[in-house]
N, C-alpha and C positions, 0 to 999 in steps of 0.2 A: 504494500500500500504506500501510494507517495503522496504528498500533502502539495499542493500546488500555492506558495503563497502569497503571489502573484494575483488571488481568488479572494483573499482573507483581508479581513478587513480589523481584528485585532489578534495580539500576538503578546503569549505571554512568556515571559524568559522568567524560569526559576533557578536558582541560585542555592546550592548546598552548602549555604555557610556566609561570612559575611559582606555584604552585597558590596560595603562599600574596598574590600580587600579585593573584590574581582573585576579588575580594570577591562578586560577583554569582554565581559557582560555587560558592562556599561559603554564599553562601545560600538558592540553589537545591539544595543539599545538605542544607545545617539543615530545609529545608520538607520535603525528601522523608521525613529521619529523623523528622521529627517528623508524619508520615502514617503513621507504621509500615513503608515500605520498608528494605532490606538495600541499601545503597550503596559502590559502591569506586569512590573516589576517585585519580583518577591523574593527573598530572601532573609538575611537574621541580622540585625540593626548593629547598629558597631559604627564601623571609621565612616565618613563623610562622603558621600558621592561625588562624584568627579564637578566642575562647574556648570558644564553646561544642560546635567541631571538636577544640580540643584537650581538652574533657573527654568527650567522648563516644570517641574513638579511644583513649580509655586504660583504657576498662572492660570487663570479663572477657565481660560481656551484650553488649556494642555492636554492632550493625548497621552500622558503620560500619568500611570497612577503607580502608586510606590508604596510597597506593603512590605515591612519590615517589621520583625517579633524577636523577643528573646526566644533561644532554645530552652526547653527544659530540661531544668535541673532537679535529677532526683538524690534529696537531702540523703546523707549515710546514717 
């Protein structure tokens, strides 16, 4: 099965770990916003997104939604 996305009109990139440590997801995100896709971005909160992720997730228009969670910790 192959996914054409070229078709698709939002696209979600998740992240096993902390979103803002994975430069190459967040650029692979900038390229998608900047083709006109709608993108949410998910992964575990931490270091600071790249500039151009933090000016695009703060405007009223953006295509760009950004879900970041602590991981769970289970107490010993």
């Amino acid at each position: 099965m192959s996914i054409n996305i070229q078709n698709s009109h939002h696209v979600v990139v998740i992240v096993l770990g902390d979103v803002g440590r994975s430069p190459r997801m967040q650029y692979h995100t900038s390229s998608l916003l900047q083709n006109k896709y709608r993108v949410t971005l998910i992964g575990y909160d931490g270091e600071d997104l790249i500039p151009f992720l933090q000016a695009k997730g703060g405007t009223t228009e953006s295509k760009l939604n950004v879900i970041r969670f602590t991981p769970y910790s289970n107490p010993s």
